[in-house]
N, C-alpha and C positions, 0 to 999 in steps of 0.2 A: 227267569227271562234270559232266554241268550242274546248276548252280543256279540253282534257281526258288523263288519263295514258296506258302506254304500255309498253308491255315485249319487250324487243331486244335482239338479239343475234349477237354480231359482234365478229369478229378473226383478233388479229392485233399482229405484234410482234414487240417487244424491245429488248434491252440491259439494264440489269442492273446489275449496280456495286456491287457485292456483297462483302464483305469481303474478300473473299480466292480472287476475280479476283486484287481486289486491293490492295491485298500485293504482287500475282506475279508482277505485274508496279512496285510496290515500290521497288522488289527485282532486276528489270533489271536495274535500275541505281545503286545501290550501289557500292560503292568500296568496295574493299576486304576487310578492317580495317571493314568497317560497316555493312559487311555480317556477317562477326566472330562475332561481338558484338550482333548482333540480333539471328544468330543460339545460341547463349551460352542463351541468355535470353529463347528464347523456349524451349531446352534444360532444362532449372530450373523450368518451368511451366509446361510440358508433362513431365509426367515419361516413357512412353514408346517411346522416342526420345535418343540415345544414338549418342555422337561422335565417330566415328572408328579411332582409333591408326591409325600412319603412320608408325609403326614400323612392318610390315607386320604381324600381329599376323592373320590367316587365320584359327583358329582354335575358338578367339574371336568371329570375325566376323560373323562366320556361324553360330555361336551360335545365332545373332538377325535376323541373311536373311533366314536360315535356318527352315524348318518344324517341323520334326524330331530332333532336334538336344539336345535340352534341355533337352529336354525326356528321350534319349539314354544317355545324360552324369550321369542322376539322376539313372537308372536303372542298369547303371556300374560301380556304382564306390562302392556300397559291394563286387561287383567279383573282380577291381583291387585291392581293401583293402586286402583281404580275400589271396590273391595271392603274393603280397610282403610281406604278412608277413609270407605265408609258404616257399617263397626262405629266407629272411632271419633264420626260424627255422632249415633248411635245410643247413645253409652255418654255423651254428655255431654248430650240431652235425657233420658232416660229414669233420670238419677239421683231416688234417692228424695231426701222432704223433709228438711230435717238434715244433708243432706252436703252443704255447700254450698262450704267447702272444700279437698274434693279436687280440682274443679278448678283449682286453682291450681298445681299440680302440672304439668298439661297446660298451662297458658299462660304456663310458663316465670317465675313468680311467689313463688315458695318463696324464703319465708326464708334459708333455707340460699346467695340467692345475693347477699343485701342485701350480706355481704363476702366479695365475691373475692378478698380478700389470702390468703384462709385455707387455699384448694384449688391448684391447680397452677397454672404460667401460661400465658395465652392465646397462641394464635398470632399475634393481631392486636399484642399487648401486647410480646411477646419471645420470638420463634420461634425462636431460637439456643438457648433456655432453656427449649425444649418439649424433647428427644430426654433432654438431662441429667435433666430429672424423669423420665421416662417410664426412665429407667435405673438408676433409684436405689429401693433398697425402702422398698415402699408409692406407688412410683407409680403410675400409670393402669393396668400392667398388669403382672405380675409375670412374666411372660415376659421381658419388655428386658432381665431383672436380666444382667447378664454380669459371672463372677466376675474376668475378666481384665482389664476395666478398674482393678481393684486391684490389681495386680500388682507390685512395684516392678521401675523397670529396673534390668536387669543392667547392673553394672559390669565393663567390658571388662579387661585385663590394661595398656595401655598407660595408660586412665584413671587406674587404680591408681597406675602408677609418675609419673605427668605430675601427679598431686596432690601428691607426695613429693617433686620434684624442687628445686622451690622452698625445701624446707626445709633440701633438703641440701649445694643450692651458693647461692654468695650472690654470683658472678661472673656477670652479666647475659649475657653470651656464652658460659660455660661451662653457662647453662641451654638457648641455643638449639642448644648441640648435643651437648649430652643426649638434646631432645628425636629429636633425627637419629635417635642410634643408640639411641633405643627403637623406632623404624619398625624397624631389621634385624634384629628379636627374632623368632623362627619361635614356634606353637603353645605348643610346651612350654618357652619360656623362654629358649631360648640365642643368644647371639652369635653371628650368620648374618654380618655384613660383613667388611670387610677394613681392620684399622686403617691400612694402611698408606695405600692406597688414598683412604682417606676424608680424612686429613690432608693427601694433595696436592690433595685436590679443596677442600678447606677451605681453604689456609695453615696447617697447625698444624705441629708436631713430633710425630712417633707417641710419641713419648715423653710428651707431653702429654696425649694421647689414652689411653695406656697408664694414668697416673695418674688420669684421667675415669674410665674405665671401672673402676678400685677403687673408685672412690667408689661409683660406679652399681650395685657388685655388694653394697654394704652395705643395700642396699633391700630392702623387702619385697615377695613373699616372699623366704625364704630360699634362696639357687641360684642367684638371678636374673643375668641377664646372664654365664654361664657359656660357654666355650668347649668343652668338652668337659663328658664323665660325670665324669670324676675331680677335674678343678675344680670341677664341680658339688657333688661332694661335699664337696670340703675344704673351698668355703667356709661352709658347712653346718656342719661339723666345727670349722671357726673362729668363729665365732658362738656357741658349744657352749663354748667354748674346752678343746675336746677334739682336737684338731692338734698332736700331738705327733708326735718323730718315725715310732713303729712306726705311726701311724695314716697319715701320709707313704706310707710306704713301701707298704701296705695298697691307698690309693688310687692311687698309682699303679704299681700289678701287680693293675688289676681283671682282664685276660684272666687269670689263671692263676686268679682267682676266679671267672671263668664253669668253667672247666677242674676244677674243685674240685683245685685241687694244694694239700692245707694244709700237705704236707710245705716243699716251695718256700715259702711265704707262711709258715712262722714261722723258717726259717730268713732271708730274708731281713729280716723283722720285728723277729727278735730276740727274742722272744716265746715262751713255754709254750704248750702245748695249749690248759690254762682260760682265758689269755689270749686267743690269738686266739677261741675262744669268744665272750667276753665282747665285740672287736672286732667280730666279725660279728656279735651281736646289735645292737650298736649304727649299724652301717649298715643292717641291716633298716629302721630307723625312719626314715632316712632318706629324702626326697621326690628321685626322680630325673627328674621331673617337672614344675619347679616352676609353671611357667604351664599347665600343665591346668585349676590350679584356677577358672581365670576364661572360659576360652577353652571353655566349652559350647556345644556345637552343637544346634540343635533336633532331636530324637529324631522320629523317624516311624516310630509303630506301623503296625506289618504285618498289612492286614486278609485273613484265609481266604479264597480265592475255593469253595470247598470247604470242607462241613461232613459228617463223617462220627460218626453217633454209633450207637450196642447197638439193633440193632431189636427187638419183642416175639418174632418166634419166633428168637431167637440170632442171627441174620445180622446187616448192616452198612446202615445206612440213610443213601445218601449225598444230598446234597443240595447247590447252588448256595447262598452265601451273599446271602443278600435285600439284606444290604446295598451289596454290590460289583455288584448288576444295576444297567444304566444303564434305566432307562427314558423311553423317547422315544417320543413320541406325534407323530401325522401329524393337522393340522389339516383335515381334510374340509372342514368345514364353512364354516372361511375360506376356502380354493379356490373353494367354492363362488360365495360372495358376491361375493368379488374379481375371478371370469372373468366374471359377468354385465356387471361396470363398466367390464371391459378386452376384451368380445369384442370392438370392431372395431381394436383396437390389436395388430396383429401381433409387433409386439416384447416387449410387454408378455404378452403370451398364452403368446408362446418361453419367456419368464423362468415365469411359473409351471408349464408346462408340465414347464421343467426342473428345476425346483425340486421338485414331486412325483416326480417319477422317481430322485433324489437320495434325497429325505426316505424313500420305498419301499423304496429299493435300502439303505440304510444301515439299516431295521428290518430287515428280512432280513437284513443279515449280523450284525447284532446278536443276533437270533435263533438264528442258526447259531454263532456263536460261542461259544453259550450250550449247547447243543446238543453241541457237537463238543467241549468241556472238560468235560460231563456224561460222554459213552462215554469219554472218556479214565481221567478220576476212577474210573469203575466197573471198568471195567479193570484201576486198579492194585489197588481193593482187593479185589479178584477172586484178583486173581494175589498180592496179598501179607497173604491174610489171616492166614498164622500169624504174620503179624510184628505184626499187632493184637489177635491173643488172646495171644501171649506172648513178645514183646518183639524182640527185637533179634538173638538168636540163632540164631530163627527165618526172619531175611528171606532170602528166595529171590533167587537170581540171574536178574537180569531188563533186555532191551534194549527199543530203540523198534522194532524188527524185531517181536518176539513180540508188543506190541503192537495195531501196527498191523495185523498180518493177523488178529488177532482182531476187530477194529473196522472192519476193512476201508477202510482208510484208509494213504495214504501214510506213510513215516518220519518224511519232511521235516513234514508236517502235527501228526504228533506233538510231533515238536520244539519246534514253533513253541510250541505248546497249553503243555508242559510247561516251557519258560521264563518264569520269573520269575512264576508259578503257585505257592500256597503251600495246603496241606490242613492242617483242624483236625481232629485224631483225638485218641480219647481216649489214645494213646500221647505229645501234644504235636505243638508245630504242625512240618512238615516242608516241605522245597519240593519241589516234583512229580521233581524231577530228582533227589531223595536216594532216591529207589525203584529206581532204575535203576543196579545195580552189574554190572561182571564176573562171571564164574564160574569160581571154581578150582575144580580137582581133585581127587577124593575119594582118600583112600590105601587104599580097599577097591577088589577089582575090583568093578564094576557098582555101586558105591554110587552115593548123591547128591551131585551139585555143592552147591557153599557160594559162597555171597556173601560178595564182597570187604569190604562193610561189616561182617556176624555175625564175621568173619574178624579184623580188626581189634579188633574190639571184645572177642575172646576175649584178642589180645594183649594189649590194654590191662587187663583182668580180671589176667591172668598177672603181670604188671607188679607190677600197686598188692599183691597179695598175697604178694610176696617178704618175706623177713626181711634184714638187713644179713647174716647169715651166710649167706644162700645167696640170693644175687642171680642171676638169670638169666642165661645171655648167648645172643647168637641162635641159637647152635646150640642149647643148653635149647628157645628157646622152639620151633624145629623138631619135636625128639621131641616134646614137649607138645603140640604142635597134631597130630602124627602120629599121636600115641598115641588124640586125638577124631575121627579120620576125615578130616584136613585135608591133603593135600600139599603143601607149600608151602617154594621153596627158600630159605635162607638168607640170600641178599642182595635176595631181595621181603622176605622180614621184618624187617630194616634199613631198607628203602623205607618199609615203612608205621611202623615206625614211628621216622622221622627226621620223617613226614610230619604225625605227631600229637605233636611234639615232646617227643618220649621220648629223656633223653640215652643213652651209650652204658652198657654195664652197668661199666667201669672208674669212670667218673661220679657212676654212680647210686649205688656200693658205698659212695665216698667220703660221698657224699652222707646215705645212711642212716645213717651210722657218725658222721657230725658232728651229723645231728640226736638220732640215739640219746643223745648225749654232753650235749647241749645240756638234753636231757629230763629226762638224772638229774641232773645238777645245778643 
């Protein structure tokens, strides 16, 4: 067979990913936190990308969506100029006779400025000392007021004990390595190092180190510097000076206290019923926490990207939260200016060229994002309205599959849309991805499926309504849910509920039977 070369001509089409497609993807999951951060970064890399005020300025505004607009302000503002200043020539010859006066007002001659001690201070005077007035109530503008400049700082947890430490040991050396093993203290307070470890890296004797560290545990709070829960608590219970022996013994057999064995725990105790009673009231009160208290992290409310509230003719009126929209405006009008000044600059021409094409491409997907979390939102509560007219019982089993072929739109797309997406409904806020359950099996033939979460939630009803004399156990809750239309085997309803930390029904029996006990007396 010879081989020769040849022309071809074939026609085939692809998909490819090009840059702009694959920052809109990137922009339909984002959270709102990570939208802000990335519009502000394009923002600082496009100059003709601006953010629009939320303070209605509709005069700004038209100034970048606008044609004309830029134009018209630059060719009127010598005729406004030219115009306030013939009303003002006009209002200081044509005063009547007798008010001779009030011009002194316009020539900057008032009274009022014989002492400037008395009003704010000048820029020229003490410009470091303009922002502080202008922050404080009753200055220049009651806007600046900002309540967080008041705020006291928090005191940190190792602050706490690095104040105390000085008081407690009075060995110069034994305070700098104090300070050491307060660095090895994790969130809630405990003894994270290795004494042993630390005294060969130091010189000391662990035994030395051993002694430090009672000292250190005598701080406040009470717990502090603990090795475990159970030291945690004894030293707690020693401070109390309530560490006797059956309280010993107590804390350390907490697993048979998570276990609720009170049989085990008063017989190793030594102990009555009303005793150990009285025992575990009094570790209730106990902090097994103890550096929580200091160790706050800053909270970050969760704003609705989705607002659904009661429409006037009974249906569900849903809506994009105004606040979570980014809005980004495309400066026309500076393009405009700035290609007259850089037409014969080719380089320069490239840059705004591609910088509009950027600025364009990014309102668009901005657009569509907006857009495409709209059909999603309407979709679920389409599909899950009787879980907004009556509750929880109600919610229908529902995938990204039934979704998206109703929206006409990919799985993958949904996904994207429904991550880390949160709806306000007058049910409470949800995240998009808590509408989306499995669908088990009805125990009628041709009944309706049930959702994995109404399903759960029936157990957990079941649950909390038992009495100490008749505690559930999974087979119980089986009939139960069979006896409402639900089939559901045995060891799924162990699953769910191990999964909402519901102990076993041996647990729970002890459980109600110890607080029954605790109640009546």
């Amino acid at each position: 067979m010879a081989l020769s070369a040849s022309l071809l001509l074939r026609q085939t089409q692809s998909l490819v990913m090009t840059p702009q497609l694959m920052q809109s993807i990137q922009l339909l999951q984002m959270t709102h936190f990570e939208l802000v951060q990335f519009i502000a970064q394009e923002v600082e890399k496009n100059p003709l990308l601006e953010i629009a005020s939320g303070d209605g300025d509709t005069d700004t505004e038209s100034a970048f969506a606008g044609e004309d607009t830029f134009a018209s302000a630059e060719t009127g503002s010598d005729e406004a100029r030219g115009s306030v200043e013939a009303d003002a020539s006009e209002a200081w010859y044509e005063r009547a006779p007798g008010t001779a006066a009030e011009p002194l007002g316009d020539l900057d001659a008032g009274f009022e400025n014989v002492f400037p001690d008395d009003g704010p201070p000048r820029r020229a005077d003490a410009p470091e000392l303009l922002s502080q007035w202008k922050s404080m109530p009753g200055g220049e503008t009651g806007d600046d007021y900002d309540l967080d400049d008041f705020v006291a700082g928090q005191v940190t947890l190792r602050d706490h004990l690095n104040q105390q430490i000085p008081f407690a040991l009075d060995n110069a050396t034994d305070r700098l390595i104090a300070q050491h093993l307060v660095e090895q203290l994790d969130e809630a307070g405990y003894f994270c190092g290795d004494l042993d470890e630390i005294a060969q890296r130091l010189g000391k004797e662990p035994r030395e180190l051993e002694a430090l560290l009672k000292s250190l545990q005598t701080l406040d709070p009470p717990g502090i510097f603990a090795r475990s829960l159970s030291e945690c608590l004894a030293i707690q219970l020693r401070q109390k000076d309530r560490l006797d022996p059956a309280m010993e013994a107590l804390t350390g057999h907490l697993e048979l206290l998570a276990k609720r064995d009170f049989a085990t725990l008063k017989r190793l105790c030594g102990v009555d019923e009303e005793d150990l009673i009285d025992m575990l009231a009094e570790i209730r009160k106990l902090n097994p926490k103890p550096g929580t208290g200091f160790e706050r992290g800053a909270f970050e409310a969760i704003a609705p990207d989705i607002i659904v509230r009661d429409a006037p003719d009974g249906g569900w009126l849903v809506e994009l939260n105004p606040d979570t929209l980014p809005r980004v405006l495309v400066n026309q009008a500076y393009y405009r200016t700035v290609s007259k000044t850089c037409a014969r600059k080719s380089d320069d021409q490239n840059f705004l060229s591609e910088c509009l094409q950027n600025a364009s491409w990014l309102t668009r997907s901005l657009d569509q994002r907006a857009r495409t979390i709209m059909k999603v939102a309407s979709e679920i509560v389409r599909q899950q309205d009787a879980f907004l007219t009556h509750g929880v019982d109600h919610m229908r089993p529902l995938n990204l599959k039934t979704v998206a072929e109703a929206i006409k739109m990919h799985e993958s797309t949904v996904s994207r849309v429904t991550s880390n997406k949160y709806m306000l409904t007058p049910r409470g806020m949800f995240e998009l991805k808590y509408f989306f359950t499995v669908s088990i099996g009805s125990a009628e033939e041709g009944g309706d499926t049930h959702s994995a979460e109404a399903v759960r939630h029936r157990i957990r009803a079941l649950i909390s309504q038992e009495t100490p004399e008749a505690v559930l156990s999974d087979d119980d809750i089986v009939i139960s849910l069979r006896r409402g239309g639900v089939e559901l085997a045995r060891r799924t309803v162990a699953k769910y509920r191990e999964a909402m930390n519901i102990p076993s029904s041996v647990q729970r029996r002890r459980e109600k039977r110890a607080l029954a006990k605790v109640a009546a007396y």
